[in-house]
N, C-alpha and C positions, 0 to 999 in steps of 0.2 A: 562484497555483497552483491548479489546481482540485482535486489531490488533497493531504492535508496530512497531518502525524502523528496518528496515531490513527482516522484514517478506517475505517469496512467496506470493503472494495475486493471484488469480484469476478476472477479470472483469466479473462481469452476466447482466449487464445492460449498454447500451449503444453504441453507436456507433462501440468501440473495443470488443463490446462482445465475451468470451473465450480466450484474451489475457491473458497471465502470465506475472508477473512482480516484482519485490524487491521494497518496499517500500523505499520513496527517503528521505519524511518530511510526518508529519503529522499537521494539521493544524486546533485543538484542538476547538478553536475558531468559526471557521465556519463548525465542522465536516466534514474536508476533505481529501482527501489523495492525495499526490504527489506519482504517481508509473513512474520508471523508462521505455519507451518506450512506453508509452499508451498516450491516448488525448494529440496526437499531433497539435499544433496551429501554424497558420505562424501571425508575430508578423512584422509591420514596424518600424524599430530602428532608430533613431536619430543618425548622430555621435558624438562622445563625442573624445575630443582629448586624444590620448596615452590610451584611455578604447576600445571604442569598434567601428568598423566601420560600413556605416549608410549600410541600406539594408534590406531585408527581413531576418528575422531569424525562423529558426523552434524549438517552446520552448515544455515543458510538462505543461498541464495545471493541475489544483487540480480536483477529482473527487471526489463525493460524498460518504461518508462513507460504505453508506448503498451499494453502485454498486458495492463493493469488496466484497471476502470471503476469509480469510487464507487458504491455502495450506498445509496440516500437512508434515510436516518434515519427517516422518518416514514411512507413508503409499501412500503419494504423490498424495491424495484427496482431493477435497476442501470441508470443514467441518465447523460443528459449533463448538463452543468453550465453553467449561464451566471450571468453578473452582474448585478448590480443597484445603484445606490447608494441608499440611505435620506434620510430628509429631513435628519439632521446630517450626511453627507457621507461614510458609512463604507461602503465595497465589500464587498459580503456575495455571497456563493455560492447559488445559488439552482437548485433541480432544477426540472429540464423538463420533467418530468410533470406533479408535484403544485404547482406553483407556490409551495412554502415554501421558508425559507429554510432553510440547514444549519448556516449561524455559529452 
């Protein structure tokens, strides 16, 4: 995967476009990403006793994979991702800019 939990992610498509944000879940299944303070949705909750009380709430919804880009760590651009393996044999992530790794 080239974007993972906890990543910087950048939005390029959508509503929050140029938002930054930490990835929250990734949702492998339907290629999506949960990002922390993006595609925000107001949701009407049901009450449930002693869980949650009833009302509008403001959730994160999942965005589609393809609308993020990583954020390199190190050069702090948002970048594409390629591979690399090391001399013991372990695949690491590696941005296309600055030529470091992100592992």
């Amino acid at each position: 995967m080239k974007v993972r939990k906890d990543d910087t992610v950048l939005v390029v498509r959508g509503k929050d476009r140029g938002k930054r944000g930490k990835v929250h879940r990734l949702l492998l299944k339907h290629e999506r990403v949960l990002v922390e303070g993006v595609n925000i949705t107001k949701r009407h909750v049901r009450p449930r006793p002693g869980v949650l009380q009833a009302g509008i709430v403001e959730r994160e919804t999942p965005l589609p994979l393809a609308n993020v880009i990583l954020i390199c760590p190190k050069c702090d651009k948002p970048v594409r991702v390629g591979f690399k393996f090391l001399e013991d044999g372990k695949k690491v992530r590696v941005c296309r800019s600055c030529h470091e790794t992100i592992d």
